[in-house]
Biopython code that builds the backbone (N, CA, C, O; Angstrom):
import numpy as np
from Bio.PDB.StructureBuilder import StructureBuilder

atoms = [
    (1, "UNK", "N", (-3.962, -10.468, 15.732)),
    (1, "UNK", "CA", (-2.701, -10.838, 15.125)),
    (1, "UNK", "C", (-1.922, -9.587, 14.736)),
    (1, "UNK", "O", (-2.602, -8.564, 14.660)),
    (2, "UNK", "N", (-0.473, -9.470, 14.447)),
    (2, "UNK", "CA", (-0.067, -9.047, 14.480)),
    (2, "UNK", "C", (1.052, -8.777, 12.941)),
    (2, "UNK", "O", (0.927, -9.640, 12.073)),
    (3, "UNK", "N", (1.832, -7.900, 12.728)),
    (3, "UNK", "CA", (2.376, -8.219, 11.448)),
    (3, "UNK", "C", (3.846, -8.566, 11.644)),
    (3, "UNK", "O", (4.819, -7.878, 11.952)),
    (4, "UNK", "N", (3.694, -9.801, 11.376)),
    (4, "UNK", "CA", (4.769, -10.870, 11.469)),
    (4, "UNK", "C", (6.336, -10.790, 9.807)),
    (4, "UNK", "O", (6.335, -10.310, 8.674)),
    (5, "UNK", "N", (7.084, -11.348, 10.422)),
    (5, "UNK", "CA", (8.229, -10.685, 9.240)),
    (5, "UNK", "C", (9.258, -11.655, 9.536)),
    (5, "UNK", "O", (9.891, -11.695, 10.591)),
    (6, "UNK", "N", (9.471, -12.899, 7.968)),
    (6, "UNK", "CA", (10.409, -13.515, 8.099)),
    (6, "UNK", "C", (11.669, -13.628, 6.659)),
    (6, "UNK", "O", (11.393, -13.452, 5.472)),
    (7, "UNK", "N", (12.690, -13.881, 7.088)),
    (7, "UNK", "CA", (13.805, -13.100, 5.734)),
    (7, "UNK", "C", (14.176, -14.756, 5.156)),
    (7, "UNK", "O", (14.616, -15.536, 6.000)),
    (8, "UNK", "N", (14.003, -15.212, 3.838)),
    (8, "UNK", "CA", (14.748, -15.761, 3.516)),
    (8, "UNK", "C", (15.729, -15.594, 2.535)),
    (8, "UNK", "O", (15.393, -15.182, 1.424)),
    (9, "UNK", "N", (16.845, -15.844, 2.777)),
    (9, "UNK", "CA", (17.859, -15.563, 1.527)),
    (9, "UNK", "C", (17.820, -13.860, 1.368)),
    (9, "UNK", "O", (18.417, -13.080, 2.110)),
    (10, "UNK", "N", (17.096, -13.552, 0.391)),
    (10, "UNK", "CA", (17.517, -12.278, 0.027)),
    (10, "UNK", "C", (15.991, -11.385, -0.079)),
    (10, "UNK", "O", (15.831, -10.179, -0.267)),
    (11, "UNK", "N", (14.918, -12.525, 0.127)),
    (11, "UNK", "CA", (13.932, -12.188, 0.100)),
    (11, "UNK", "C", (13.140, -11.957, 1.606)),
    (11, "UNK", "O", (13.216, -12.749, 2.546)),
    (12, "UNK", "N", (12.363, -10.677, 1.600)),
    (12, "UNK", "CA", (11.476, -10.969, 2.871)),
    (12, "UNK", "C", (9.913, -11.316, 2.717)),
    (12, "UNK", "O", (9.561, -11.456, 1.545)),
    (13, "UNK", "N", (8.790, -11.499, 3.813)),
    (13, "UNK", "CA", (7.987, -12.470, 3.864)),
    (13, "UNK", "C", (7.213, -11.320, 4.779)),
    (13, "UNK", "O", (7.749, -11.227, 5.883)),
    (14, "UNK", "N", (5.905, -10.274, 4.570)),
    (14, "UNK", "CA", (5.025, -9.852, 5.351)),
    (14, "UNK", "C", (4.259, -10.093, 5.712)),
    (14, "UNK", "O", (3.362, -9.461, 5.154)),
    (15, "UNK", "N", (3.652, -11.130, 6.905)),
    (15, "UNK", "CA", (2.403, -11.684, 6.978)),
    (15, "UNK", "C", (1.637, -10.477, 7.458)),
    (15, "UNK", "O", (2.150, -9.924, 8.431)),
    (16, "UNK", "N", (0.510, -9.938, 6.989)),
    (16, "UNK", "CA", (-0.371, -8.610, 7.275)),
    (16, "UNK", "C", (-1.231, -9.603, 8.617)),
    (16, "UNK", "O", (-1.298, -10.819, 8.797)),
    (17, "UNK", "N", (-1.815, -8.395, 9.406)),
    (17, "UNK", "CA", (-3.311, -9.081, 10.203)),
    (17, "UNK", "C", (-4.800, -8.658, 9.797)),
    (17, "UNK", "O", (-5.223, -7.774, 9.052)),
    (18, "UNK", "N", (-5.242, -9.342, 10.344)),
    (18, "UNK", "CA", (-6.913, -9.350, 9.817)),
    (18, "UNK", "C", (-7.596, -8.144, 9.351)),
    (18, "UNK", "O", (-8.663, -8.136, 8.737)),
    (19, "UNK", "N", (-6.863, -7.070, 9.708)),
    (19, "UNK", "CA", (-7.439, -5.748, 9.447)),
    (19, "UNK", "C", (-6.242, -5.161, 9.544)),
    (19, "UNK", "O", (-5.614, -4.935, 10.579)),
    (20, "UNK", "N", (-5.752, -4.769, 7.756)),
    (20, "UNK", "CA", (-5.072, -3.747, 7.968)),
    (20, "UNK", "C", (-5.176, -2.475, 7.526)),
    (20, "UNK", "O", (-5.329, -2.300, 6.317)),
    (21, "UNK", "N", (-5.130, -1.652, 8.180)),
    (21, "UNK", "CA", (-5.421, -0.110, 8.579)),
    (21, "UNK", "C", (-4.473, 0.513, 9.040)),
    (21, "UNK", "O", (-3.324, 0.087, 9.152)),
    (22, "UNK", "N", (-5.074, 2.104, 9.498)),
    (22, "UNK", "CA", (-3.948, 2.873, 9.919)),
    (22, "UNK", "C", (-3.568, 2.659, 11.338)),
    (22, "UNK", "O", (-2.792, 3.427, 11.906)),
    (23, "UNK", "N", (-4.125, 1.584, 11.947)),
    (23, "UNK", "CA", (-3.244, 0.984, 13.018)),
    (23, "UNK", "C", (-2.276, 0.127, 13.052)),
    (23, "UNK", "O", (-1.835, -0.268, 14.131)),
    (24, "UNK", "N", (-1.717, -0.361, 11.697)),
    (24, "UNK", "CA", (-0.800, -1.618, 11.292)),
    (24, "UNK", "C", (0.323, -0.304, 10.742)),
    (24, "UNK", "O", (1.422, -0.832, 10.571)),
    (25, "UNK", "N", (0.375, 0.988, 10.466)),
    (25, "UNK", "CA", (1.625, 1.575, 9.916)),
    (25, "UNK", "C", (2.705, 1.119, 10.377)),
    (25, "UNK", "O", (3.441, 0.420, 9.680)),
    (26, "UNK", "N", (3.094, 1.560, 12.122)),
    (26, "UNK", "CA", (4.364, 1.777, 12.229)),
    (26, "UNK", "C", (4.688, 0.070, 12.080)),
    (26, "UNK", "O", (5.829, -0.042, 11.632)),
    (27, "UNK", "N", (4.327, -0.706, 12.210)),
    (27, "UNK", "CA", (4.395, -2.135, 12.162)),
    (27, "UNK", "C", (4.711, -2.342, 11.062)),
    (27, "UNK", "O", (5.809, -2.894, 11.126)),
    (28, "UNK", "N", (4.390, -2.227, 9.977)),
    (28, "UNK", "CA", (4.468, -2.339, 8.409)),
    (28, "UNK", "C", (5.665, -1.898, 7.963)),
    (28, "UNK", "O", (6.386, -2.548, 7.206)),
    (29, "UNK", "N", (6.021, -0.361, 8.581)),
    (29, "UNK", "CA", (7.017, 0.077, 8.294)),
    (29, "UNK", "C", (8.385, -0.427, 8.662)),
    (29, "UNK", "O", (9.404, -0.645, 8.007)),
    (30, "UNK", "N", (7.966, -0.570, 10.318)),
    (30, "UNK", "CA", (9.190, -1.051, 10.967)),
    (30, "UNK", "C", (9.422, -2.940, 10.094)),
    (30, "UNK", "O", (10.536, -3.423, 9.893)),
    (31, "UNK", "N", (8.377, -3.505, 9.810)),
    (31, "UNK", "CA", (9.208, -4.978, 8.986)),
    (31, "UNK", "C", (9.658, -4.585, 7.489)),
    (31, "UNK", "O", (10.179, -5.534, 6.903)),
    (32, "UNK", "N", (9.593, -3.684, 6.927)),
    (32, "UNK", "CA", (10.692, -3.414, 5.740)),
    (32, "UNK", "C", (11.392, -2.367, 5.619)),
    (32, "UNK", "O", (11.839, -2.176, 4.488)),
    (33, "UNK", "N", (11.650, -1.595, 6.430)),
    (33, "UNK", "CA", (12.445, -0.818, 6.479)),
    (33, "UNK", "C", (14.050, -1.610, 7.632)),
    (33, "UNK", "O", (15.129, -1.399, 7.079)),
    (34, "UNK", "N", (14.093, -1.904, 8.149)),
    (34, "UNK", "CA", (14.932, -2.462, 8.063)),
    (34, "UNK", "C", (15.784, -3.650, 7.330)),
    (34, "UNK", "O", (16.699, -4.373, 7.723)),
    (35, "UNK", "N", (15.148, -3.546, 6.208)),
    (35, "UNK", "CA", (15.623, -4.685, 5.088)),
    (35, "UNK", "C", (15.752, -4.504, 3.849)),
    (35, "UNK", "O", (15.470, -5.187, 2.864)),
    (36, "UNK", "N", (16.356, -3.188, 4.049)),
    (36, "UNK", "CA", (16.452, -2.319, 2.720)),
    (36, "UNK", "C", (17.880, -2.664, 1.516)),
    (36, "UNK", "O", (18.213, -2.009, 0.528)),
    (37, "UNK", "N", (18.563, -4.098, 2.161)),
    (37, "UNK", "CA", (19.162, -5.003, 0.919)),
    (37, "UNK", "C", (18.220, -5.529, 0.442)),
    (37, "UNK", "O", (18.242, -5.135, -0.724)),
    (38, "UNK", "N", (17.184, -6.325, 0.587)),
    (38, "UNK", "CA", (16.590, -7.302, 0.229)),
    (38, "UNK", "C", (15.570, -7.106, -1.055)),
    (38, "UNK", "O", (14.697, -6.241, -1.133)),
    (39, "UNK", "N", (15.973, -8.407, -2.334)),
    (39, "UNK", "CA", (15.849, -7.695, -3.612)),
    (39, "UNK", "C", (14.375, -8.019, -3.748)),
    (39, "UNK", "O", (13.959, -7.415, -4.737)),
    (40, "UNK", "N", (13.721, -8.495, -3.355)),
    (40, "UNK", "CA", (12.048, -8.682, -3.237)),
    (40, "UNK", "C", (11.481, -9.096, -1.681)),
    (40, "UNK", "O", (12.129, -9.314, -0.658)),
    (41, "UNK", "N", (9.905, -9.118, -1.933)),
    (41, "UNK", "CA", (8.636, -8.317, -0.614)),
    (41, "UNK", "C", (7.747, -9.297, -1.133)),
    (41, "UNK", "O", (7.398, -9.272, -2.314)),
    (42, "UNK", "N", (7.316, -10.249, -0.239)),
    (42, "UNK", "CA", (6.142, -10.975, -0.320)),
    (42, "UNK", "C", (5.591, -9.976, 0.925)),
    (42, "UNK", "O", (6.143, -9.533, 1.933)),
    (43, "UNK", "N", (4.298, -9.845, 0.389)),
    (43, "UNK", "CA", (3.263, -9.404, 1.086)),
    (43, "UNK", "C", (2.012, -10.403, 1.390)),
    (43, "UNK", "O", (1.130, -10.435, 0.532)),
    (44, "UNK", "N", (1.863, -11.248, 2.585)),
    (44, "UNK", "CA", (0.967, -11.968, 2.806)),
    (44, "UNK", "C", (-0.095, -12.057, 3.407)),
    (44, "UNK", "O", (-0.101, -12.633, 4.495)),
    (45, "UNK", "N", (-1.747, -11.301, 2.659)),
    (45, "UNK", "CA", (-2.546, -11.375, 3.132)),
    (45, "UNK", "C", (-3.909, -12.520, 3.546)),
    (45, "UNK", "O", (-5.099, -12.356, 3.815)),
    (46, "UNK", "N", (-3.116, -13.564, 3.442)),
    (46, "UNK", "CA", (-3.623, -14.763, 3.911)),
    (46, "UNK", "C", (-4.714, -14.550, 5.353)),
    (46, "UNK", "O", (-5.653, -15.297, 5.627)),
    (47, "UNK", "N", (-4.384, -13.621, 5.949)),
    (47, "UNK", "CA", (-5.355, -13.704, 7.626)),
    (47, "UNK", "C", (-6.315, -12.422, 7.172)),
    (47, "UNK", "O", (-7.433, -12.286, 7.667)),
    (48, "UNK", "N", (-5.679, -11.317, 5.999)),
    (48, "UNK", "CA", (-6.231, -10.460, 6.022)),
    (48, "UNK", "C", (-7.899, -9.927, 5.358)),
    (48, "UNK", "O", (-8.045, -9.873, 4.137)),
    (49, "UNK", "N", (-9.042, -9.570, 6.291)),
    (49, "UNK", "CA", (-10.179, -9.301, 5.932)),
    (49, "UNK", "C", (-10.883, -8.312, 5.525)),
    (49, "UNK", "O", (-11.946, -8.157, 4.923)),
    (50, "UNK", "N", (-9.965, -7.584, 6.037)),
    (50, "UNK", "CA", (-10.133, -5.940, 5.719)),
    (50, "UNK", "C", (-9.050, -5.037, 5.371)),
    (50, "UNK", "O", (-7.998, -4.984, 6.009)),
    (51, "UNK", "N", (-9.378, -4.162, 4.118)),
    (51, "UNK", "CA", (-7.964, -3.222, 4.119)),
    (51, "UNK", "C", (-9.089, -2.107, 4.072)),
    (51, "UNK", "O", (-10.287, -2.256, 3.834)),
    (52, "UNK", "N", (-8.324, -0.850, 4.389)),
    (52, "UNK", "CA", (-8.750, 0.484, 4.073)),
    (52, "UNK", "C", (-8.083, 1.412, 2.985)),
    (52, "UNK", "O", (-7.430, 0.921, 2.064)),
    (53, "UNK", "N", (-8.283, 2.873, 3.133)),
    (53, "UNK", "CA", (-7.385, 3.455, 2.017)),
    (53, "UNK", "C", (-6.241, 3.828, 2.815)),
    (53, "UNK", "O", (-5.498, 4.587, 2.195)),
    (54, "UNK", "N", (-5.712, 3.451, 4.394)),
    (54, "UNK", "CA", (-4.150, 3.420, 4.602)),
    (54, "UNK", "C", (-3.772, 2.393, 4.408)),
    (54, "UNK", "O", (-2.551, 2.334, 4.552)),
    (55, "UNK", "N", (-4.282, 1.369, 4.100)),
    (55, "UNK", "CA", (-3.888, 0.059, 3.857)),
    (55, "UNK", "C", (-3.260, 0.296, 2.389)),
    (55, "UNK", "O", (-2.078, 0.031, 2.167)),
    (56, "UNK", "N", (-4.105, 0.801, 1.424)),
    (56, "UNK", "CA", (-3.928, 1.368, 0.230)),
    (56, "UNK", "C", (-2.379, 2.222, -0.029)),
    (56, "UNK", "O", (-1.509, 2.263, -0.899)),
    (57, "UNK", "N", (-2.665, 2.864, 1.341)),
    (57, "UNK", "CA", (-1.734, 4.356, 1.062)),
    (57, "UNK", "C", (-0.178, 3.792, 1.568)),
    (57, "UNK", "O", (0.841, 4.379, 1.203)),
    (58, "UNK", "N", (-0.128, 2.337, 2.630)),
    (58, "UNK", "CA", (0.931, 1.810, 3.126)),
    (58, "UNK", "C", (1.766, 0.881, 1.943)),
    (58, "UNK", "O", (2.986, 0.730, 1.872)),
    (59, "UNK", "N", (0.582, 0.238, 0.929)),
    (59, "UNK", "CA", (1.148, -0.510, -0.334)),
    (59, "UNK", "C", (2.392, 0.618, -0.526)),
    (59, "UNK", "O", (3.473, 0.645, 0.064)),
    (60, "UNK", "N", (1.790, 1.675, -1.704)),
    (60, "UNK", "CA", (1.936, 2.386, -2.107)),
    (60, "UNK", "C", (3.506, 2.916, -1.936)),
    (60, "UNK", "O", (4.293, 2.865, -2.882)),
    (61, "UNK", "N", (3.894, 3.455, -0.558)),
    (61, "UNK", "CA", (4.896, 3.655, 0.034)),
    (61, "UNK", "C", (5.725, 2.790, -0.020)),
    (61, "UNK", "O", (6.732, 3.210, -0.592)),
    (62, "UNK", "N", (5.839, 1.375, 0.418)),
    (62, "UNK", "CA", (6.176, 0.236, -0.175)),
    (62, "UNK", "C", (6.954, 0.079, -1.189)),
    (62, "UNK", "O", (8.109, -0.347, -1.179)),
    (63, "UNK", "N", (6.411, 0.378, -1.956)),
    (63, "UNK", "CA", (6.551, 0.926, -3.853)),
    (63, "UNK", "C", (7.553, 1.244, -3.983)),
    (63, "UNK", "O", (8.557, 0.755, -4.503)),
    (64, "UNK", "N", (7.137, 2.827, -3.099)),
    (64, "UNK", "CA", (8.049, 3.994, -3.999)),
    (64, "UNK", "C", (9.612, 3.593, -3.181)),
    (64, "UNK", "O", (10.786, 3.691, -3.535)),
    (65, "UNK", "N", (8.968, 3.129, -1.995)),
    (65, "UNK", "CA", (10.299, 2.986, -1.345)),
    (65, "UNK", "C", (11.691, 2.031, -2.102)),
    (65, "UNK", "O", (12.895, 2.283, -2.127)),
    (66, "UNK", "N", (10.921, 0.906, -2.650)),
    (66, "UNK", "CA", (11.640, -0.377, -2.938)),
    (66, "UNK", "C", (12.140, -0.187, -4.236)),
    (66, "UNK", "O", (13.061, -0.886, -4.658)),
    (67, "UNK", "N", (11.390, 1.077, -5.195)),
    (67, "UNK", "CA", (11.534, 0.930, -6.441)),
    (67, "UNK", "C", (10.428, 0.285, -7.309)),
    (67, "UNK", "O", (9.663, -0.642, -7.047)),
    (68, "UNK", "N", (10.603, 1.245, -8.709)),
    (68, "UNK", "CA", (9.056, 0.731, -9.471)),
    (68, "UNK", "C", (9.197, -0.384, -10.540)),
    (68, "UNK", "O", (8.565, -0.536, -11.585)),
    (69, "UNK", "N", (10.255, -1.165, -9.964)),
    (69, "UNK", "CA", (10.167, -2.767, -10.175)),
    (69, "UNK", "C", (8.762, -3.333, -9.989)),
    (69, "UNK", "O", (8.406, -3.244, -8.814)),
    (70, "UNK", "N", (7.851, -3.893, -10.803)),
    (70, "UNK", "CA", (6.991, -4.372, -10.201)),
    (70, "UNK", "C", (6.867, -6.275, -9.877)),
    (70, "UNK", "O", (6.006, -6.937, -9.298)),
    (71, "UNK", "N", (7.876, -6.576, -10.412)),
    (71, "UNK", "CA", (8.124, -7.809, -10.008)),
    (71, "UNK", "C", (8.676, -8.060, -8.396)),
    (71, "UNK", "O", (8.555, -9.152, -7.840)),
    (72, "UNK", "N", (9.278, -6.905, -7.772)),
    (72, "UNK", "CA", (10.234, -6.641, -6.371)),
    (72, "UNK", "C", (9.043, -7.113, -5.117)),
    (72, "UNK", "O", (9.239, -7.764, -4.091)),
    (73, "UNK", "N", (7.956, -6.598, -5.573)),
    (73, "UNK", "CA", (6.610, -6.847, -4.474)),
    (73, "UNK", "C", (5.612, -7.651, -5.076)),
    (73, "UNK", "O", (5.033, -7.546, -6.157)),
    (74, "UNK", "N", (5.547, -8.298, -4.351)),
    (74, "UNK", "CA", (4.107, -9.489, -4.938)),
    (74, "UNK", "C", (3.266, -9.595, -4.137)),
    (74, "UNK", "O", (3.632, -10.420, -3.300)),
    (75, "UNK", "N", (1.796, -8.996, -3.804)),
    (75, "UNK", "CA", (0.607, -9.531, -2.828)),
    (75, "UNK", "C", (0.227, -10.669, -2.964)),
    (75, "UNK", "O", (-0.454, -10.802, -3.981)),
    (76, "UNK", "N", (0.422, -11.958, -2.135)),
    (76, "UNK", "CA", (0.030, -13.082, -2.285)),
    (76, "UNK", "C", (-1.180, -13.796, -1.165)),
    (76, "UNK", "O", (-1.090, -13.397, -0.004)),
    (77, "UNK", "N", (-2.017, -14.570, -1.397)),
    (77, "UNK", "CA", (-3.008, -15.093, -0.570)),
    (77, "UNK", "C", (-3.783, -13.674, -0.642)),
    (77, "UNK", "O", (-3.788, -12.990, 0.381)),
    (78, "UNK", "N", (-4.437, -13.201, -1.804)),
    (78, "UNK", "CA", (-5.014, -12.770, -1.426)),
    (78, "UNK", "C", (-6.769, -12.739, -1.162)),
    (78, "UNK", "O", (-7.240, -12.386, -2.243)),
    (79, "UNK", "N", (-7.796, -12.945, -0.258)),
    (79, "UNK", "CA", (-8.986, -13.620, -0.724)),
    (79, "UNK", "C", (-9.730, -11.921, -1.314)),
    (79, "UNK", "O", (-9.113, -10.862, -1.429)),
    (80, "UNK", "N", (-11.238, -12.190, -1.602)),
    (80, "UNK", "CA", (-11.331, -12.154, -3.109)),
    (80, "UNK", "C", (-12.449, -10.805, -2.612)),
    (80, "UNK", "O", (-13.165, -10.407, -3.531)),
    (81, "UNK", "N", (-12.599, -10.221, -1.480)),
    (81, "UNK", "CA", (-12.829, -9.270, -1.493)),
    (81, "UNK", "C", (-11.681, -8.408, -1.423)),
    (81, "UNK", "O", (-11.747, -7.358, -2.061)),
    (82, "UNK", "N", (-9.959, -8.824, -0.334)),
    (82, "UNK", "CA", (-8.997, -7.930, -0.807)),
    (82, "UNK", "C", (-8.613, -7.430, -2.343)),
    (82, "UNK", "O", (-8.322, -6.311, -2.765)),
    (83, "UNK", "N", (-8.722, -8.610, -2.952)),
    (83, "UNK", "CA", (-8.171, -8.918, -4.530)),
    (83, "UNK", "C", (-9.092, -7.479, -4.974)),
    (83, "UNK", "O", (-8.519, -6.490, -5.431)),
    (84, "UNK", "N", (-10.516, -7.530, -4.775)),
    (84, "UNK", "CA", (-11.180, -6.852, -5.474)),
    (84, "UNK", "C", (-11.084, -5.354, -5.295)),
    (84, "UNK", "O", (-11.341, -4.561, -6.201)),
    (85, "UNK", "N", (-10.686, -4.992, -4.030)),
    (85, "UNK", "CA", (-10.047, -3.545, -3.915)),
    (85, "UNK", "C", (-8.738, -3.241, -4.277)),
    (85, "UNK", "O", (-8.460, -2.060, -4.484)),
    (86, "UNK", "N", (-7.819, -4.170, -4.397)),
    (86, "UNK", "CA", (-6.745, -3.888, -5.096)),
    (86, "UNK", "C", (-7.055, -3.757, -6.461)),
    (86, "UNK", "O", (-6.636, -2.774, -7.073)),
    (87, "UNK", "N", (-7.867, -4.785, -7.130)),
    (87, "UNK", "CA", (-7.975, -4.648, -8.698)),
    (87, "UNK", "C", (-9.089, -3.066, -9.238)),
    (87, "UNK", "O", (-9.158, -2.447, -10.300)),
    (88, "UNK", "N", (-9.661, -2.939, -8.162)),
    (88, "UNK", "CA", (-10.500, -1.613, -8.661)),
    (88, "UNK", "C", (-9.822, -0.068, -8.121)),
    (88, "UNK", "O", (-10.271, 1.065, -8.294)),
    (89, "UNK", "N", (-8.725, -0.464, -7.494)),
    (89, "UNK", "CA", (-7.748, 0.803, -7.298)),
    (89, "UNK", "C", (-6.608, 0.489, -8.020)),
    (89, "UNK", "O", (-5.516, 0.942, -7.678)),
    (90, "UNK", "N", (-6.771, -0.409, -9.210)),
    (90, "UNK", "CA", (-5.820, -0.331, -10.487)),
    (90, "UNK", "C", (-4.471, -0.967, -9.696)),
    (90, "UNK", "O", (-3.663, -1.201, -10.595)),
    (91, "UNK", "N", (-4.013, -1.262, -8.683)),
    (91, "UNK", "CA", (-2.758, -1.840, -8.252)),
    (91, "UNK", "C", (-2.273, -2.932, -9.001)),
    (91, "UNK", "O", (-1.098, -3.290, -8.923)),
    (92, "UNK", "N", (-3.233, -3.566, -9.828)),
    (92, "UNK", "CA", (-2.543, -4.986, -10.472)),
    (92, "UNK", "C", (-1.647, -4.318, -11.732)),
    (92, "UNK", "O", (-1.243, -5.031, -12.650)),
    (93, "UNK", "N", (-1.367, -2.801, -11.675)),
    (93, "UNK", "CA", (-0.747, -2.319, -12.828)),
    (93, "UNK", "C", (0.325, -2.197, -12.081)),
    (93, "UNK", "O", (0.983, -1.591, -12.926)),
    (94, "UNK", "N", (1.220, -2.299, -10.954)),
    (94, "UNK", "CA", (1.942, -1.908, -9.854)),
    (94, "UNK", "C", (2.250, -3.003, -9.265)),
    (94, "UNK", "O", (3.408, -2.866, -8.870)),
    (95, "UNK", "N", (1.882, -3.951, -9.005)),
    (95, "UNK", "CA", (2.320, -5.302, -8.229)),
    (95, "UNK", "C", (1.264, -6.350, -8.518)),
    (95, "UNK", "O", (0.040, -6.380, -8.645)),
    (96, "UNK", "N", (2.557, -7.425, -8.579)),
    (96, "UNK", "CA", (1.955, -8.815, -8.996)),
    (96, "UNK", "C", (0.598, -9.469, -7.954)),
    (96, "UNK", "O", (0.961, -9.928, -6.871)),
    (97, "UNK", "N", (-0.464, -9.496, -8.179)),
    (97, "UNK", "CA", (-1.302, -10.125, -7.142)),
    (97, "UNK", "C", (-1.980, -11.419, -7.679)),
    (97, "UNK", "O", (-2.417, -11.669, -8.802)),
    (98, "UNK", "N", (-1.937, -12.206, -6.484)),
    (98, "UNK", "CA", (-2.123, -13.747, -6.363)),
    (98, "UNK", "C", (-3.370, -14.062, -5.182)),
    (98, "UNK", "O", (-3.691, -15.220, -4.917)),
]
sb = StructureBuilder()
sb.init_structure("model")
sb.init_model(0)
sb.init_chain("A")
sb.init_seg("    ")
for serial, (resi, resn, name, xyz) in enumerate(atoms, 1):
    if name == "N":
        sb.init_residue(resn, " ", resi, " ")
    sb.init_atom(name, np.array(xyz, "f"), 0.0, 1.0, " ", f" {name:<3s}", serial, name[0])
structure = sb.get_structure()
């Protein structure tokens, strides 16, 4: 799978794939960087099984890019080994996760 990108209203919609790594960058990049009106970022790791620390390092960028709003980005679907590397690399201080 692939990383899929849909806009509603003012908001966009990142569906991640099963493994995201430093082979999902330019993909990641290229679905929000061109949507640099848009006042919030669902990030949807619903398919996703694996992250790494570019997975980590792609959040991150994300971030700084959008602004340190932390309401602007929300990780949602996330299952509960992602959850658990986000919560032990402190990100739930940085974006809303669900």
């Amino acid at each position: 799978m692939t990383i899929t990108k849909t806009k509603q209203g003012d908001q966009i919609s990142i569906r991640l794939p099963n493994k995201f790594n430093a082979d999902c960058i330019q993909d990641f990049r290229d679905a929000y960087t061109e949507e640099n009106d848009s006042k919030g970022i669902l990030i949807d790791f619903r398919e996703t099984e694996y992250m790494d620390s570019s997975g980590l390092g792609m959040l991150i960028h994300i971030r700084r890019e959008f602004g340190e709003e932390r309401s602007n980005i929300k990780l949602i679907n996330c299952r509960s080994q992602i959850k658990r590397i986000l919560l032990i690399s402190r990100f739930d201080k940085y974006f809303e996760i669900s």
